[in-house]
ZATORMAR-563950 format. One record per residue (C-alpha): residue in three letters; residue number from 1; x, y, z. Coordinates in Angstrom, 2 decimals, padded with zeros to 5 digits. Each point is the difference from the previous one (the first is absolute). Layout:
{node "Ala",NUM,{X,Y,Z}}
...
end
This chain:
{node "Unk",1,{008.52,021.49,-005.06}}
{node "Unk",2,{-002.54,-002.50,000.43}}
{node "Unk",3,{000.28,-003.44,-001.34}}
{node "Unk",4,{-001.85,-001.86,-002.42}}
{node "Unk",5,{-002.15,-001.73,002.45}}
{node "Unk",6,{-001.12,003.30,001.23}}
{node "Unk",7,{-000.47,001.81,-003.50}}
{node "Unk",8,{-002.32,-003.33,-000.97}}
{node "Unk",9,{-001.93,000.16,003.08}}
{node "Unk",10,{-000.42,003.49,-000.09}}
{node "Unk",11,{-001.03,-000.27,-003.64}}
{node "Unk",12,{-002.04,-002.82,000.55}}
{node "Unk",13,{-002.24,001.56,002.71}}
{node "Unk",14,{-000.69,003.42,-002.15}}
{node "Unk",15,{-001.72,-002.04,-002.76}}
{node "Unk",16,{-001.75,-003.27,002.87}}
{node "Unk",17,{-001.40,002.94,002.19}}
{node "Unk",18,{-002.21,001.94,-002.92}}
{node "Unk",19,{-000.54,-002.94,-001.52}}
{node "Unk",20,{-001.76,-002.04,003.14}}
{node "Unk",21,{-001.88,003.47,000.18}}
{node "Unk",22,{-001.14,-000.48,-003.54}}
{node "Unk",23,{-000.53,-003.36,-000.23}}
{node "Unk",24,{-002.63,000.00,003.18}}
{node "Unk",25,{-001.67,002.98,-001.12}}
{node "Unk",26,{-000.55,-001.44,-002.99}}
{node "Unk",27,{-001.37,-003.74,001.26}}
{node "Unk",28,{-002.33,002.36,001.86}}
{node "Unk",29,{-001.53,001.67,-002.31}}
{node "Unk",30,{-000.62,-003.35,-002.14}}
{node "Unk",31,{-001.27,-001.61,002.76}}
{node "Unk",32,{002.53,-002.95,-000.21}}
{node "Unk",33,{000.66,-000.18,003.89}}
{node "Unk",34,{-002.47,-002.46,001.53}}
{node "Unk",35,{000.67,001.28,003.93}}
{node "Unk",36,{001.73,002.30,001.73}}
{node "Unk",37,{001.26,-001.25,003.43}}
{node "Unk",38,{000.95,002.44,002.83}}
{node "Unk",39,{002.88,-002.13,002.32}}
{node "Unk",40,{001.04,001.42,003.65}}
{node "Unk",41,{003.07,-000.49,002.03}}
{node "Unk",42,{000.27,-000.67,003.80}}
{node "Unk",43,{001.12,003.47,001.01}}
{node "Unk",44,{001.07,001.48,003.08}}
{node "Unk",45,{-000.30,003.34,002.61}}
{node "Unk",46,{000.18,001.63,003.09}}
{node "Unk",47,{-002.55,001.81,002.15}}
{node "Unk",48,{-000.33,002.79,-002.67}}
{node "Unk",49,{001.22,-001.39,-003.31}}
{node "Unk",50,{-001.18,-002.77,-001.88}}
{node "Unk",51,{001.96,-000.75,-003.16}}
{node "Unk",52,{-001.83,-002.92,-002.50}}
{node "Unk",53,{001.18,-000.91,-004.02}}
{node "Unk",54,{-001.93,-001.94,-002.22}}
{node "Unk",55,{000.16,-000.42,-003.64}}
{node "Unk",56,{-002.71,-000.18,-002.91}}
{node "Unk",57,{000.13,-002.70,-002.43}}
{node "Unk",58,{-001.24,-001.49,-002.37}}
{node "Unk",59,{000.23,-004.09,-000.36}}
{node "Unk",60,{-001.59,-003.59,000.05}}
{node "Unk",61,{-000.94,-001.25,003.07}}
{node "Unk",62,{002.27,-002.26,002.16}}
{node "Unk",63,{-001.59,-002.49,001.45}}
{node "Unk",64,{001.12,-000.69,003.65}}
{node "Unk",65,{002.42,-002.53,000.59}}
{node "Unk",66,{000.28,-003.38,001.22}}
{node "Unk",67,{002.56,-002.34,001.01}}
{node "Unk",68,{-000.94,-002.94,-002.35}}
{node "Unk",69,{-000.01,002.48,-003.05}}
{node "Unk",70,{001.71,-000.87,-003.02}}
{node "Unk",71,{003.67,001.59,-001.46}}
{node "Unk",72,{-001.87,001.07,-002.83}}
{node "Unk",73,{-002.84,001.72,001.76}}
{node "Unk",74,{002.87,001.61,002.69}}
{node "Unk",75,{001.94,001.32,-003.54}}
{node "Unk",76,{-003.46,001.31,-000.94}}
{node "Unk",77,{-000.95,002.21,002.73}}
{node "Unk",78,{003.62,001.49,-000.21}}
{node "Unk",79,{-000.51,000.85,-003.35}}
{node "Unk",80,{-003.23,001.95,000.69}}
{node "Unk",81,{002.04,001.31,003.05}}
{node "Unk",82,{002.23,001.35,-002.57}}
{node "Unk",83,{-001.89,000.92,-003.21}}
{node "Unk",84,{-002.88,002.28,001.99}}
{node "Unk",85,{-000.21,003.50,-001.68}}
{node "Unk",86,{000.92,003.36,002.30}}
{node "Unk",87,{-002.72,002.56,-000.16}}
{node "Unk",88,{001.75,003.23,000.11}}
{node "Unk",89,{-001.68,003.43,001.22}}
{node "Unk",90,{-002.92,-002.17,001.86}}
{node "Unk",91,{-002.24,002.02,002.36}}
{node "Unk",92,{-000.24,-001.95,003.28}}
{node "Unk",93,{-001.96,000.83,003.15}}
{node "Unk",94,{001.09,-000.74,003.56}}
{node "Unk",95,{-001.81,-000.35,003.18}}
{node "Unk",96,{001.72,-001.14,003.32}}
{node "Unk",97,{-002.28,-001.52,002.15}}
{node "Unk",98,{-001.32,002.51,002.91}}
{node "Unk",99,{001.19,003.09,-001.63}}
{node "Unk",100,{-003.17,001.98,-000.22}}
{node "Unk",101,{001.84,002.43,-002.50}}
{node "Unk",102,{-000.57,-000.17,-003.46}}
{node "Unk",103,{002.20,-002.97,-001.99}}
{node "Unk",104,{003.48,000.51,-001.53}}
{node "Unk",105,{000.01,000.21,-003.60}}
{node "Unk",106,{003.49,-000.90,-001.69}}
{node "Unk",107,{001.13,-000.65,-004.23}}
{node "Unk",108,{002.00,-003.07,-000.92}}
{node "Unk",109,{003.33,001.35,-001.75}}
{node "Unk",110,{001.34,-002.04,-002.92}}
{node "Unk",111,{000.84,-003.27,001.41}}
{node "Unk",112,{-004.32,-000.11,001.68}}
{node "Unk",113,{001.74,000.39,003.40}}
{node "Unk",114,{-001.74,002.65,002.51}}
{node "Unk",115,{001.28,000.80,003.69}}
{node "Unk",116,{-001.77,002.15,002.46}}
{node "Unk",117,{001.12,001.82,002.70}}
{node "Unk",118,{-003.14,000.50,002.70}}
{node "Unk",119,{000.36,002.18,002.93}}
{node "Unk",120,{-003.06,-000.16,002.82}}
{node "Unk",121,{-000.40,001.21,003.35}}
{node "Unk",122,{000.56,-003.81,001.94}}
{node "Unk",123,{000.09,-003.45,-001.53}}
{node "Unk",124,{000.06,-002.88,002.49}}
{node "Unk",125,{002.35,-002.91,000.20}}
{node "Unk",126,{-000.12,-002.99,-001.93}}
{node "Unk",127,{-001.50,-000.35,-003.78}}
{node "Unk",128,{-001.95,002.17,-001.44}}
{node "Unk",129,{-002.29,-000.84,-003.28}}
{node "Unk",130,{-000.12,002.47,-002.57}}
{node "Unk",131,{-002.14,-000.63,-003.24}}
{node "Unk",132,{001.03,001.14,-003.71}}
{node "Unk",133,{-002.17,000.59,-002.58}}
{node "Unk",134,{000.60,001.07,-003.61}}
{node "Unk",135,{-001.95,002.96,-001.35}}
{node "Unk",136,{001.70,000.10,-003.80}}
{node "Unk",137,{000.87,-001.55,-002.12}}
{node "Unk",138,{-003.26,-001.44,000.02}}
{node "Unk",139,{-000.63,-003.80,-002.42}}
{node "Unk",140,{-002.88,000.01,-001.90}}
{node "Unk",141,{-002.40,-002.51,001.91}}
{node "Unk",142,{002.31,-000.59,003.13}}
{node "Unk",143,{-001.29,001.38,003.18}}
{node "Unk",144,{001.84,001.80,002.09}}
{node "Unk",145,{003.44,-001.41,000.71}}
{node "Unk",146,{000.37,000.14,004.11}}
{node "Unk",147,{003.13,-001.99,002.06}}
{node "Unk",148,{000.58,000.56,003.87}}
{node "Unk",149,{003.46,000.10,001.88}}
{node "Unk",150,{001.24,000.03,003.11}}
{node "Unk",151,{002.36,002.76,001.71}}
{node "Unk",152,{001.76,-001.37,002.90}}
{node "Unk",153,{001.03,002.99,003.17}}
{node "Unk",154,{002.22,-001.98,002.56}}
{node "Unk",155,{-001.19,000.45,003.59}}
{node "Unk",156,{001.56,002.53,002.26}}
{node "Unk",157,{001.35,-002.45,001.96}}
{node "Unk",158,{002.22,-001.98,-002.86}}
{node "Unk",159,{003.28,-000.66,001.36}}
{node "Unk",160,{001.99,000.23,-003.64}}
{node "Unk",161,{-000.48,-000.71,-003.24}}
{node "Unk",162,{000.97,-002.77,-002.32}}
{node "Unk",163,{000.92,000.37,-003.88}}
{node "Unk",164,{000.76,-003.11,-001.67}}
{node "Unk",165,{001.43,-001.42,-003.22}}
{node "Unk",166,{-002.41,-002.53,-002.07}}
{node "Unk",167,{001.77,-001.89,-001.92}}
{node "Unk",168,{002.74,-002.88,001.61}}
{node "Unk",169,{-001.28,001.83,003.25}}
{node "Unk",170,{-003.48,-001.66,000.31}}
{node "Unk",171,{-000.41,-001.48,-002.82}}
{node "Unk",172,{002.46,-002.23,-001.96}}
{node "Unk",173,{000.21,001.51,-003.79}}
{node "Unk",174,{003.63,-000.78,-000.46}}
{node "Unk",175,{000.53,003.41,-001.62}}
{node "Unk",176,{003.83,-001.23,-000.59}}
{node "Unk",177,{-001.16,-002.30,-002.62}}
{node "Unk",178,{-001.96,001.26,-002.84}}
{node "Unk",179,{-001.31,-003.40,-001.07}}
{node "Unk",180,{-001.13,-000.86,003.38}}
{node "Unk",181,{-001.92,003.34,001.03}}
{node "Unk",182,{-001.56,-000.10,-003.57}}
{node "Unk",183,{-001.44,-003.35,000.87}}
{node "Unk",184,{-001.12,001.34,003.32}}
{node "Unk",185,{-001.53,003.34,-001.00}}
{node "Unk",186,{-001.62,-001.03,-003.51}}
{node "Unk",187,{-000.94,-003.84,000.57}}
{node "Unk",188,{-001.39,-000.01,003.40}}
{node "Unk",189,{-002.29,002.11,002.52}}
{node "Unk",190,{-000.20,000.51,003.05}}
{node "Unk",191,{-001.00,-002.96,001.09}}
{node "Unk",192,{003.20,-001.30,-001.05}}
{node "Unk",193,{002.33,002.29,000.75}}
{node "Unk",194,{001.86,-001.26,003.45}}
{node "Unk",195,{000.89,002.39,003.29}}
{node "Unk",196,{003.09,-000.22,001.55}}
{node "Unk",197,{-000.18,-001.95,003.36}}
{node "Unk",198,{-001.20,001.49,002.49}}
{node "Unk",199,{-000.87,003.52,-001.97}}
{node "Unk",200,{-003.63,000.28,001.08}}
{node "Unk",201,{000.52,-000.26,004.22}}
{node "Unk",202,{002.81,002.03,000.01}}
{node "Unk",203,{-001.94,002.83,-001.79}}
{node "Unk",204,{-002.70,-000.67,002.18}}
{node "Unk",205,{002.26,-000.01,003.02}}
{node "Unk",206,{001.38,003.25,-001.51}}
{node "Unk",207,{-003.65,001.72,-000.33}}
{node "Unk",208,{-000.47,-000.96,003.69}}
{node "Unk",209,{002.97,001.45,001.35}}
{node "Unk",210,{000.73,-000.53,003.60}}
{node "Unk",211,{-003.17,000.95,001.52}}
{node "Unk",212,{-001.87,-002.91,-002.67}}
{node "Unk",213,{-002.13,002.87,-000.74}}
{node "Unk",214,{002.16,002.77,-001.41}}
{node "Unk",215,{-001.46,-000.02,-003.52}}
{node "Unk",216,{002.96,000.92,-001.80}}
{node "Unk",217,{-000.36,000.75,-003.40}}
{node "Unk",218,{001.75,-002.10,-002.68}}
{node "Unk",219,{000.82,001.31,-003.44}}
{node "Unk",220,{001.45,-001.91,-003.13}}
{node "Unk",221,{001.84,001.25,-003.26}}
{node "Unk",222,{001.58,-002.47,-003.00}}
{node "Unk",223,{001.19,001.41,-003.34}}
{node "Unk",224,{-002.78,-002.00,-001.46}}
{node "Unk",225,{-002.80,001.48,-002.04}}
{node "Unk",226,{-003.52,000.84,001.32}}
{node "Unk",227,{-001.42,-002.30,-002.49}}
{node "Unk",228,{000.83,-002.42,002.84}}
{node "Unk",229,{-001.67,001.84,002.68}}
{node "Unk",230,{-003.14,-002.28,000.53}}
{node "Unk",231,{002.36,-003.48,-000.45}}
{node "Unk",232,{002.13,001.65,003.00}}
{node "Unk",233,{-003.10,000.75,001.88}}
{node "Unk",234,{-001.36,-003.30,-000.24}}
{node "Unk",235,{003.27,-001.81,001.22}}
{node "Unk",236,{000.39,002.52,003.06}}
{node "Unk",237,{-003.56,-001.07,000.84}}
{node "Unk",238,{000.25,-003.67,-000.85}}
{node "Unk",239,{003.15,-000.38,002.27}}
{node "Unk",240,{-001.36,001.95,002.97}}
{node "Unk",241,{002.35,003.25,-000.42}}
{node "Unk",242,{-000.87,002.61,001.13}}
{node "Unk",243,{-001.50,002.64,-001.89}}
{node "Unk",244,{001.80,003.07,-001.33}}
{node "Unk",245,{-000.01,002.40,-002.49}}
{node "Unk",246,{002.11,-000.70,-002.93}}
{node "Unk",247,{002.40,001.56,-002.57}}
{node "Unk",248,{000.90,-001.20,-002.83}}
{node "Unk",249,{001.15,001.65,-003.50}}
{node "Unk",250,{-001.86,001.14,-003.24}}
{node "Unk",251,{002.45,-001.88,-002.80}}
{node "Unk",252,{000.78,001.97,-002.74}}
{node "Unk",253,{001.89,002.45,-002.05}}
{node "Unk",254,{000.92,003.06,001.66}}
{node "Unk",255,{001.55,003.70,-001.63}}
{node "Unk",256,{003.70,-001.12,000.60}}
{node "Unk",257,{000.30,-003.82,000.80}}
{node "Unk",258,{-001.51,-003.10,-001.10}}
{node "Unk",259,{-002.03,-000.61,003.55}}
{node "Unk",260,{-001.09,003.02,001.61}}
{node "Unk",261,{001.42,-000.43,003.32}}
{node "Unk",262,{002.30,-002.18,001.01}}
{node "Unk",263,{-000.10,-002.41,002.83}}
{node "Unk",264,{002.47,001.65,002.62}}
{node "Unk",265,{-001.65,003.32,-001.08}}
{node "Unk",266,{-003.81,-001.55,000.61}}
{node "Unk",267,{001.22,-001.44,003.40}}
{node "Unk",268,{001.84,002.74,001.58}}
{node "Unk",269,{-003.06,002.39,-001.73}}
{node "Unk",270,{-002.57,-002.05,001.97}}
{node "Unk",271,{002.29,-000.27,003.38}}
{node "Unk",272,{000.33,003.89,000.25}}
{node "Unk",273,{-003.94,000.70,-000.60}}
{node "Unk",274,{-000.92,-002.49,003.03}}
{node "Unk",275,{002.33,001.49,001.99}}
{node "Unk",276,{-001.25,003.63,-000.44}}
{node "Unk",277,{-003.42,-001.06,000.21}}
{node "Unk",278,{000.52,-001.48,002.86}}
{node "Unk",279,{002.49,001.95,002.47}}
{node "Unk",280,{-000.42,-001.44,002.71}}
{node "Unk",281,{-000.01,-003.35,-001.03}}
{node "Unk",282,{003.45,-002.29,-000.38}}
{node "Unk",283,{000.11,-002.89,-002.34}}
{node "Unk",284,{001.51,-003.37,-000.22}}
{node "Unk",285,{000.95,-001.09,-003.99}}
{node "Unk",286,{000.37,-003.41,-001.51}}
{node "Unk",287,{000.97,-001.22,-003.00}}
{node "Unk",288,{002.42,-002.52,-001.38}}
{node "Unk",289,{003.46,-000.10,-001.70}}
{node "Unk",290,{-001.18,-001.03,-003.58}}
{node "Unk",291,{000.90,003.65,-001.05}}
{node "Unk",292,{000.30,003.00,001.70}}
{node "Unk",293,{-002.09,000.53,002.89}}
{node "Unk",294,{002.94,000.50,003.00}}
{node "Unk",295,{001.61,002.22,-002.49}}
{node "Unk",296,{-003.34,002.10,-000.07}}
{node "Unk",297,{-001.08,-000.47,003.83}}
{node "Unk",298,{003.30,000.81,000.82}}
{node "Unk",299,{-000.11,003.48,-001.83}}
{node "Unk",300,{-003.41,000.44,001.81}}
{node "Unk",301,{001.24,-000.20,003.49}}
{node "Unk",302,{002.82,002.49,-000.84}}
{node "Unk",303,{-002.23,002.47,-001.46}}
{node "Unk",304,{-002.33,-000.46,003.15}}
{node "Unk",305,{002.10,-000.65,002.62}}
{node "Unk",306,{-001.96,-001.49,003.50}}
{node "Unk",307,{-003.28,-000.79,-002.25}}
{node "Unk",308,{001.41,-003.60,-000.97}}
{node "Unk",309,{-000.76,-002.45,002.61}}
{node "Unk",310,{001.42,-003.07,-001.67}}
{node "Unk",311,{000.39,-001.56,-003.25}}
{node "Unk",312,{-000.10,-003.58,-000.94}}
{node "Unk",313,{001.51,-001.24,-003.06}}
{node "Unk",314,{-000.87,-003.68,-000.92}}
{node "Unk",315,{002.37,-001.97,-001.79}}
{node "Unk",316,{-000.14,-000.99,-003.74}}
{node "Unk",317,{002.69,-002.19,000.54}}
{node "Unk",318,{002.13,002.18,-002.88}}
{node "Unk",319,{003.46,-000.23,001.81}}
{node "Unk",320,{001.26,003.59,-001.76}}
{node "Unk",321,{-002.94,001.24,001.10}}
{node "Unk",322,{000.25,-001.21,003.96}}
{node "Unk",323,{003.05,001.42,000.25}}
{node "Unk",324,{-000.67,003.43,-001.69}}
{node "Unk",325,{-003.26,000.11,002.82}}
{node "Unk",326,{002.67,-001.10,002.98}}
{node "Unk",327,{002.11,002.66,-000.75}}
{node "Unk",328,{-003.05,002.45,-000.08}}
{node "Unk",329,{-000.60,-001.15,003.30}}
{node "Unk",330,{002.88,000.94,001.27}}
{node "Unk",331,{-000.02,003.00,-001.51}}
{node "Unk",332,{-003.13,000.83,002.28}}
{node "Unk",333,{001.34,-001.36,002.81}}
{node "Unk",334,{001.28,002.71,001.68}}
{node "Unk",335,{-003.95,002.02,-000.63}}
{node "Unk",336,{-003.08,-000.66,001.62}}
{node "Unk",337,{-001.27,-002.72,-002.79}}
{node "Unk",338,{000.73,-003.50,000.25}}
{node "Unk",339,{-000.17,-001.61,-002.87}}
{node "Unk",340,{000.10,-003.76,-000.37}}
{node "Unk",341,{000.19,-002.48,-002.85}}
{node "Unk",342,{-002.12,-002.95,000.92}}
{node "Unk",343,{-000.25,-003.86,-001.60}}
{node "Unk",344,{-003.53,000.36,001.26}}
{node "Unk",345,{-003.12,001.02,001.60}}
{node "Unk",346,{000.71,-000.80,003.58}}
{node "Unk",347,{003.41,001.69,000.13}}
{node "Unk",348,{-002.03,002.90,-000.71}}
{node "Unk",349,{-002.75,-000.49,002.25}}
{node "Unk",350,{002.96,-000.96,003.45}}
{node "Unk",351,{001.84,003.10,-000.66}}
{node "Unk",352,{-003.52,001.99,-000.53}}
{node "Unk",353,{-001.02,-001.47,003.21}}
{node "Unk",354,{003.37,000.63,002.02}}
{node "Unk",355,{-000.37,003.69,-001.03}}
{node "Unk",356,{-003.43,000.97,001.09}}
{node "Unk",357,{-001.72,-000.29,-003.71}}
{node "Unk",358,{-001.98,-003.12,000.49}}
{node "Unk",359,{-001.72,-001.66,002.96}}
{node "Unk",360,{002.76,-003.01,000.76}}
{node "Unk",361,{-003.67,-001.97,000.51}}
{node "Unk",362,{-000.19,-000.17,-003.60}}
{node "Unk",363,{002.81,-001.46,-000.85}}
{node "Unk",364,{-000.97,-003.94,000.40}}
{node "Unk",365,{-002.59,000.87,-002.43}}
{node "Unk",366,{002.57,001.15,-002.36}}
{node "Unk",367,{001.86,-002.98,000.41}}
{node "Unk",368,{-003.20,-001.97,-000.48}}
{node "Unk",369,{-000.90,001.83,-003.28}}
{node "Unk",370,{003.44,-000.42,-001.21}}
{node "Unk",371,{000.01,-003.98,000.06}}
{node "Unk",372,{-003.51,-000.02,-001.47}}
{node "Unk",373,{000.75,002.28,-002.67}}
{node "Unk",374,{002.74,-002.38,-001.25}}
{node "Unk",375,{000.10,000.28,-003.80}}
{node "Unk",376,{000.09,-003.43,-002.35}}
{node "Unk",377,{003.07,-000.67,-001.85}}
{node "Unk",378,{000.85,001.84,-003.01}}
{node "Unk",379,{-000.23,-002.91,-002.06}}
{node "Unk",380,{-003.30,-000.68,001.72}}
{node "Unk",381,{-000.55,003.18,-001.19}}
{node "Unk",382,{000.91,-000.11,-003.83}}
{node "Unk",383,{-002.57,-003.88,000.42}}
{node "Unk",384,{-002.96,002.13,000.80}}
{node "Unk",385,{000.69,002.48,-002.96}}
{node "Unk",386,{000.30,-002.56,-002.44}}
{node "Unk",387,{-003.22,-002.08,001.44}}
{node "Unk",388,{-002.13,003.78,-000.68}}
{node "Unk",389,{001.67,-000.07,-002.95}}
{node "Unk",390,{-001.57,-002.54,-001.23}}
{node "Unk",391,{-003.95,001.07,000.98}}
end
């Protein structure tokens, strides 16, 4: 019998569903909606298959950010980030650039989300730009509502693949402590938000491959919402890492729980759709040891065994949770998947290089980007807060 979590979340999303339905229908038809703003995700393909999701929304503008803006004007944005208003059963039209054929028309479902699925005779390597464009609803004195994308097909020649962690893997959130990832997420940007040492040339290294030139493709998923999707994209591009698609989670109620997918569920989920997209393809995974990502990785390489090249596992510094990872290690052992819990970037990067991932030529980089990368002190930290504070 289900619980009373469950009954409440299952109650809870009968009435917010109809409801959301209602209430934008209704804001419609009064005209109360200022804008209507169509927003595209990085997706990815292969030679014949592009797959791109986007959302429409509707929301103040954020203004870009900078990295001598205020707490108050950080807190702002995220509240915009957060308030925005779903458009449900928008009409949105899709053209992927040089596909002579007609565009791809898809329907947001409740939550504004839409995903297509595009099949075409040959799509060539590297990223792709696709443009959206809303066709209804349709705001009284807004023209027409038009975002483009990009789709990114790895080359033929990519060596592996890498899937990576976000959070305590590249960039330091402290998800352990609630007070200190709330200050991270809601006060700052990302601007302020700091990489782990070395991060960026070791993904770079990792894009390279061996040859320096492999062009393999990089993909990143965090339990986070897609409101953050732009603040992500801007640190990934402000810290020189490379670019990938990403996947994050829609927060909210779902029919039997209080989120609608869990983390270990959204992680393995997004692991076993790669890896049937792309046969052919291995894949090295990173993460850290903050919760459960060797537990998850480790279920991955079971279920696929021999499509695993390596995972790396940085460490928190949780003790319970070091030794719960070494003993997951061992557990692998005796497969085909090393996987390693590492203090930091460059233990990575030496064992990535001893095992034909990276070019060992990269590694004095790494080292380099690791020393320059060095983080203040946390109370150097908490001095800077407090001075924006006071703006």
């Amino acid at each position: 019998m289900a619980g009373w979590r469950e009954r409440l979340a299952a109650a809870t999303n009968r009435i917010e569903v109809p409801l959301d339905v209602v209430r934008v229908r209704f804001w419609l038809r009064r005209g109360w909606l200022d804008s209507v703003s169509v927003v595209v995700y990085r997706g990815y393909g292969t030679p014949t298959m592009l797959r791109l999701r986007g959302r429409v929304i509707s929301r103040r503008a954020i203004v870009s950010a900078t990295s001598t803006d205020s707490v108050w004007r950080n807190l702002r944005g995220m509240y915009r980030r957060f308030t925005g208003l779903e458009i449900p059963g928008a009409t949105v039209h899709i053209r992927f650039a040089d596909d002579p054929g007609p565009p791809v028309a898809a329907t947001t479902d409740d939550e504004g989300f839409f995903i297509v699925e595009h099949t075409l005779p040959t799509a060539g390597p590297g990223w792709r730009e696709a443009t959206v464009e809303l066709h209804a609803p349709l705001i009284r004195r807004q023209r027409v509502a038009r975002a483009t994308g990009q789709v990114l097909v790895p080359p033929p020649e990519a060596a592996f693949g890498v899937i990576s962690d976000i959070d305590d893997t590249i960039v330091r959130t402290n998800a352990t402590s609630l007070l200190t990832m709330a200050r991270v997420v809601l006060l700052g940007n990302a601007h302020t938000r700091l990489p782990f040492l070395g991060a960026a040339a070791f993904y770079r290294a990792l894009e390279a491959g061996v040859g320096g030139r492999d062009g393999n493709p990089l993909f990143y998923v965090s339990s986070g919402p897609w409101n953050l999707y732009d603040v992500l994209i801007e640190f990934l591009a402000l810290n020189e890492i490379p670019a990938g698609p990403l996947f994050l989670q829609d927060w909210g109620l779902g029919p039997r729980k209080l989120f609608k997918i869990g983390h270990r569920e959204h992680k393995l989920g997004v692991i076993a759709t790669l890896l049937a997209d792309y046969p052919a393809l291995p894949f090295v995974l990173i993460g850290d040891s903050g919760e459960q990502d060797a537990e998850i990785y480790r279920d991955a390489a079971r279920a696929h065994p021999g499509r695993i090249r390596a995972i790396y596992i940085r460490d928190t510094q949780l003790a319970h949770r070091a030794t719960a990872v070494r003993t997951i290690a061992e557990e692998l052992r005796a497969g085909t998947t090393p996987l390693l819990l590492v203090s930091d970037t460059v233990a990575a990067a030496e064992h990535a290089a001893a095992h034909g991932l990276i070019d060992p030529d990269t590694l004095p980089a790494i080292r380099t980007d690791k020393v320059r990368d060095t983080p203040p002190s946390p109370q150097a930290t908490w001095r800077r807060l407090l001075r924006r504070l006071r703006r």
